[in-house]
N, C-alpha and C positions, 0 to 999 in steps of 0.2 A: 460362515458369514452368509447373512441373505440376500435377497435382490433388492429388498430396500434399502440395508445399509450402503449400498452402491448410490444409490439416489441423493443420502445423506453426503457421503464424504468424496465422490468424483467432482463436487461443487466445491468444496472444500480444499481438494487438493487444485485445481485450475485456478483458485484466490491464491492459494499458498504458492504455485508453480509465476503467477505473475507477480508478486510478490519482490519474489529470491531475481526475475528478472530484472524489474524496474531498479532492484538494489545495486544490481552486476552494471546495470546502467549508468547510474549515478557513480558509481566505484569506477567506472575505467575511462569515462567521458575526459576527453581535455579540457571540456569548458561546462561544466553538467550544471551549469543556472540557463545553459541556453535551453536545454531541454523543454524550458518552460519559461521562453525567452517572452513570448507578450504577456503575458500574466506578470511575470519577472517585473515588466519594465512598464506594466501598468502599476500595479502596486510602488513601485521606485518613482512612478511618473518624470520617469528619465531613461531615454537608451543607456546601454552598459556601455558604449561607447562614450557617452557625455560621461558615464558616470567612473568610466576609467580616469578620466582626463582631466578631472577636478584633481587639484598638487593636494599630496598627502595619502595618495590613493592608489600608489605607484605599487603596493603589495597586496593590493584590495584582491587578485585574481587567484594569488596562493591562499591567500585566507578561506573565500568561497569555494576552491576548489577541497581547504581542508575538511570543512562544515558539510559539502554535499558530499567528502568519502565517506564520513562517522554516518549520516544520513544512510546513507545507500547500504553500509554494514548492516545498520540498524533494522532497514527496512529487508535486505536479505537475509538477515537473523530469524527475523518477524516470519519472514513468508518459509525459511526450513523450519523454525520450531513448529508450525502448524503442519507443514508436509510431513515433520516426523511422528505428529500423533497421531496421522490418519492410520497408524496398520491396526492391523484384523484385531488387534490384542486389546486394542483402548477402545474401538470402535463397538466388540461385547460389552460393552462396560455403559448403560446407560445412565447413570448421572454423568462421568466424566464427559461424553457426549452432551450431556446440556451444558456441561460445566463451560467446555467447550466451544459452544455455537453463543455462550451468553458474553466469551469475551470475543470473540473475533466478532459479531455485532455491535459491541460498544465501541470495540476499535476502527470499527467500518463505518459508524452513524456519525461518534465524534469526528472523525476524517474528513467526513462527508461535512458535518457542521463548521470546521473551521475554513477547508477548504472553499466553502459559499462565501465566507466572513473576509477570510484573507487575499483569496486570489479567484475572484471568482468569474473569472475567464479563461481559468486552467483547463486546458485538455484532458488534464488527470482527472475532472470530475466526472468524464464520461463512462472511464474506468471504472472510477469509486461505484458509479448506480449498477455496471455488470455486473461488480462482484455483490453489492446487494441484492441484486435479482439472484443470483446463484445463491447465495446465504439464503434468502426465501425459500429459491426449492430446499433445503437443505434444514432448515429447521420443518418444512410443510412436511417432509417426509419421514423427520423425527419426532416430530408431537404428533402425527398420522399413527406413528407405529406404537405409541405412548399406549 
């Protein structure tokens, strides 16, 4: 393994390691729509408290908490499948390597695109530009070595 491939996938693995966290997040939270409580409730343009308290809405809290566990899996899924291809073995492997950096950027632009669209006063989109900064070194250091 060389010292550029280090370049390539130490970015790589810090998306994937935030990733599996923000997932473990959403999985163990009591109430994990707060996490992103003014975004939440600007898009709802209603507190979760008005919006508990409308009748009919008495199981609104088990619902959302079901929606952000599959979420959080999802998203902790997401971020170990990408930790698990960073070893030395895929990482000789230069298509895979593109193959690689060409989905975790479509997954991190569209992110980034819907997150402006849906919630865009989310704290998560500050997140979203690190880990494109990081995906930049990280593709800059893979078409470098091309």
């Amino acid at each position: 393994m060389n010292k550029s491939h280090n370049y390539i996938k130490v970015p790589i693995i810090l998306i994937s390691a935030t990733l599996c966290i923000a997932g473990i997040r959403w999985m163990i939270s009591s109430e994990p729509w707060i996490l992103d409580q003014v975004a939440n409730e600007e898009r709802l343009e209603m507190s979760f408290v008005e919006l508990f308290l409308i009748e009919g809405n008495l199981t609104l809290g088990e619902y959302l908490k079901q929606i952000y566990r599959f979420l959080g899996f999802y998203v902790f899924g997401t971020g170990l499948t990408f930790m698990l291809f960073t070893t030395n073995e895929f990482f000789q492997i230069h298509k895979f390597r593109t193959r690689l950096l060409y989905i975790l950027g479509f997954l991190l632009i569209s992110n980034l695109i819907l997150a402006y669209y849906w919630i865009p006063s989310s704290h998560f989109i500050y997140l979203m530009w690190g880990a494109i900064c990081l995906f930049i070194v990280s593709c800059y250091c893979h078409f470098k070595e091309s």
